[in-house]
ZABA-376745 format. One line per field, with one value per residue: x, y, z of N, C-alpha, C, CB in turn. Coordinates in steps of 0.1 Angstrom, whole numbers. Glycine has a CB too. Example, Ala and Ser with C-alpha at 12.3 -4.5 7.8 and 13.67 -1.06 7.14 Angstrom:
// ZABA-376745
n_xx	(132|128)
n_yy	(-57|-22)
n_zz	(78|71)
ca_xx	(123|137)
ca_yy	(-45|-11)
ca_zz	(78|71)
c_xx	(132|129)
c_yy	(-33|0)
c_zz	(78|79)
cb_xx	(113|141)
cb_yy	(-45|-6)
cb_zz	(90|57)
***
This chain:
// ZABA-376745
n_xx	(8|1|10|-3|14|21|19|34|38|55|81|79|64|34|9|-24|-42|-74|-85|-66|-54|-78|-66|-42|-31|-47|-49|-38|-38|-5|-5|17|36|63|85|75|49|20|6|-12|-34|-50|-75|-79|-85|-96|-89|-93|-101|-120|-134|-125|-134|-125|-97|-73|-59|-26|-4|22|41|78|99|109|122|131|132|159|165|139|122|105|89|90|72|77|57|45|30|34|45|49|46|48|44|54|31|40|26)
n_yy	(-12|18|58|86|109|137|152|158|182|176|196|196|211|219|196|213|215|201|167|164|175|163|136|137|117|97|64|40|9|-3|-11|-18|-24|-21|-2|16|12|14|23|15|32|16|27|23|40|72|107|115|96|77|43|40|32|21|30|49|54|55|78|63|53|65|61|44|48|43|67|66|90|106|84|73|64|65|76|85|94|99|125|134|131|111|108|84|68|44|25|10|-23)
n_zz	(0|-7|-1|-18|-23|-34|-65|-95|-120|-150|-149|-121|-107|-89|-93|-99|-112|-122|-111|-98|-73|-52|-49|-32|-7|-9|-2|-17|-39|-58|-94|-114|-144|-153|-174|-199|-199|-187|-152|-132|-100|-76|-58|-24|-1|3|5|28|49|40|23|-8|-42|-73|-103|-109|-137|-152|-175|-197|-186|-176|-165|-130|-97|-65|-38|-20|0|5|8|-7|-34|-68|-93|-130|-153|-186|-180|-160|-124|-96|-63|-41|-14|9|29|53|69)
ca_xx	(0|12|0|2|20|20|19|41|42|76|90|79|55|20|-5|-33|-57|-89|-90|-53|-53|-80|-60|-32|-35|-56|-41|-33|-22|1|-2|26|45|71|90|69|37|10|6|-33|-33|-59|-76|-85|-89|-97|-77|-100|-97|-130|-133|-127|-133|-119|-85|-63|-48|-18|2|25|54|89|111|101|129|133|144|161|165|126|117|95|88|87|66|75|49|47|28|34|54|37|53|43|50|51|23|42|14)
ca_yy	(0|37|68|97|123|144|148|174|182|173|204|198|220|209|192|215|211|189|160|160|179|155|124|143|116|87|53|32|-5|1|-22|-13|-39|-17|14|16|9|24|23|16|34|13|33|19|50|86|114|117|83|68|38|43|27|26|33|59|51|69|75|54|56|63|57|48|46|41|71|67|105|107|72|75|54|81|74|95|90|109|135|133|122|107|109|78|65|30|21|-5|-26)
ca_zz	(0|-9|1|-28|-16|-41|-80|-97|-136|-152|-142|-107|-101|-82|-102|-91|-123|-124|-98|-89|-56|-42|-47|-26|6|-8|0|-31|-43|-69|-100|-120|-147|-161|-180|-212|-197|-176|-139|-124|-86|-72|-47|-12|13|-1|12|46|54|35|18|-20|-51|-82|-98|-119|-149|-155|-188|-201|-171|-185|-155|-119|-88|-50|-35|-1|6|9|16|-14|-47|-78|-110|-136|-165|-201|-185|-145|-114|-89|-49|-32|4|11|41|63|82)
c_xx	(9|2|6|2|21|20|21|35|54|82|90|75|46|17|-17|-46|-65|-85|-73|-53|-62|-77|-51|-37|-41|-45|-38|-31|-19|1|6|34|55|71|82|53|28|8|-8|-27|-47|-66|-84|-88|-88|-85|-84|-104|-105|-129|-133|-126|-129|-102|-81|-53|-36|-12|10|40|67|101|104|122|125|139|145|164|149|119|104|94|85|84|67|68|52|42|29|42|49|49|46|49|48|47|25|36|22)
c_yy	(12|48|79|110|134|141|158|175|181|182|205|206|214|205|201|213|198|182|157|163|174|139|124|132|110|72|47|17|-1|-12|-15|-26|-29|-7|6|12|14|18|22|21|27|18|23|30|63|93|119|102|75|55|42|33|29|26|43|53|63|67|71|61|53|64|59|44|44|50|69|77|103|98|71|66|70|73|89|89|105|122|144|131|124|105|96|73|54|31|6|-8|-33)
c_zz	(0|-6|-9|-20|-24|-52|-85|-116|-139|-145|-129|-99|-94|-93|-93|-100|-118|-109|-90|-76|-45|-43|-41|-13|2|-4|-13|-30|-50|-78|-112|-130|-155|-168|-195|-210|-189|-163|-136|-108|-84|-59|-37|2|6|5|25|50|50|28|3|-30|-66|-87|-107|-123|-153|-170|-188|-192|-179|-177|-141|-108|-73|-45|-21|9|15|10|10|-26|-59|-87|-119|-151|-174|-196|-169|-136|-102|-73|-41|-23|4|27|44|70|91)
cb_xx	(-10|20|-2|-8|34|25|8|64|39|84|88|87|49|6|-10|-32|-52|-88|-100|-41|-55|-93|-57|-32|-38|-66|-49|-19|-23|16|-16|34|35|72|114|76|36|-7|13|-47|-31|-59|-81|-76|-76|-111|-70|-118|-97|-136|-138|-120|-141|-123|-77|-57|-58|-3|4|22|53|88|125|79|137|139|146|171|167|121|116|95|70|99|46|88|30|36|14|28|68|27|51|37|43|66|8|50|0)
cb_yy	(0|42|73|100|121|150|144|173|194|177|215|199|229|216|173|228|208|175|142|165|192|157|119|162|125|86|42|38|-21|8|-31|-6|-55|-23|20|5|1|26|35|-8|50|3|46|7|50|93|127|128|81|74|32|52|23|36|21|70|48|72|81|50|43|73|68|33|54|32|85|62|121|115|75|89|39|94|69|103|87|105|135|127|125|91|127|70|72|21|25|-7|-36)
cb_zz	(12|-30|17|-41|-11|-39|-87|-95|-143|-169|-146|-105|-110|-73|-101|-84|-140|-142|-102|-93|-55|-40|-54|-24|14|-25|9|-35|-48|-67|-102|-109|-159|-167|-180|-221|-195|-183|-132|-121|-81|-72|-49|-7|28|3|4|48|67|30|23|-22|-50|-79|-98|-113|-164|-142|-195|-216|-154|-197|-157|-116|-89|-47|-40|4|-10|3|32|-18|-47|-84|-109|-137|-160|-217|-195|-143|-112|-98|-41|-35|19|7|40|71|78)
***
């Protein structure tokens, strides 16, 4: 489980357009198979703690890493980069 911590534009700005800034803080599974392919966030907790359904398809992801500075997973897709947290149970 990941929690989205944020979502920049390439350059690393916010995402604040359309529904990005209330997925800021939902829970997530990540189903992910690889650079060249698209990412599903499956949501399981909104960003106020509710149950949610559903998932977000992202665009076609063109490098993801592990960073250990910020203890974060980074998706960067064609049109995005996605800040998630790994939720250790």
């Amino acid at each position: 489980m990941y929690r989205i911590e944020t979502i920049t534009h390439k350059d690393g700005t916010p995402r604040t357009d359309g529904k990005y800034p209330e997925r800021i803080g939902s829970i997530i599974h990540l189903d992910y198979f690889g650079t060249g392919k698209v990412a599903y966030l499956d949501y399981l907790f909104d960003n106020k703690g509710n149950k949610k359904d559903g998932s977000l398809k992202t665009s076609t992801v063109m490098a993801s890493h592990f960073c250990d500075d910020c203890n974060m997973y980074i998706v960067e897709t064609m049109n995005s980069i996605y800040y998630l947290k790994e939720i250790v149970e």
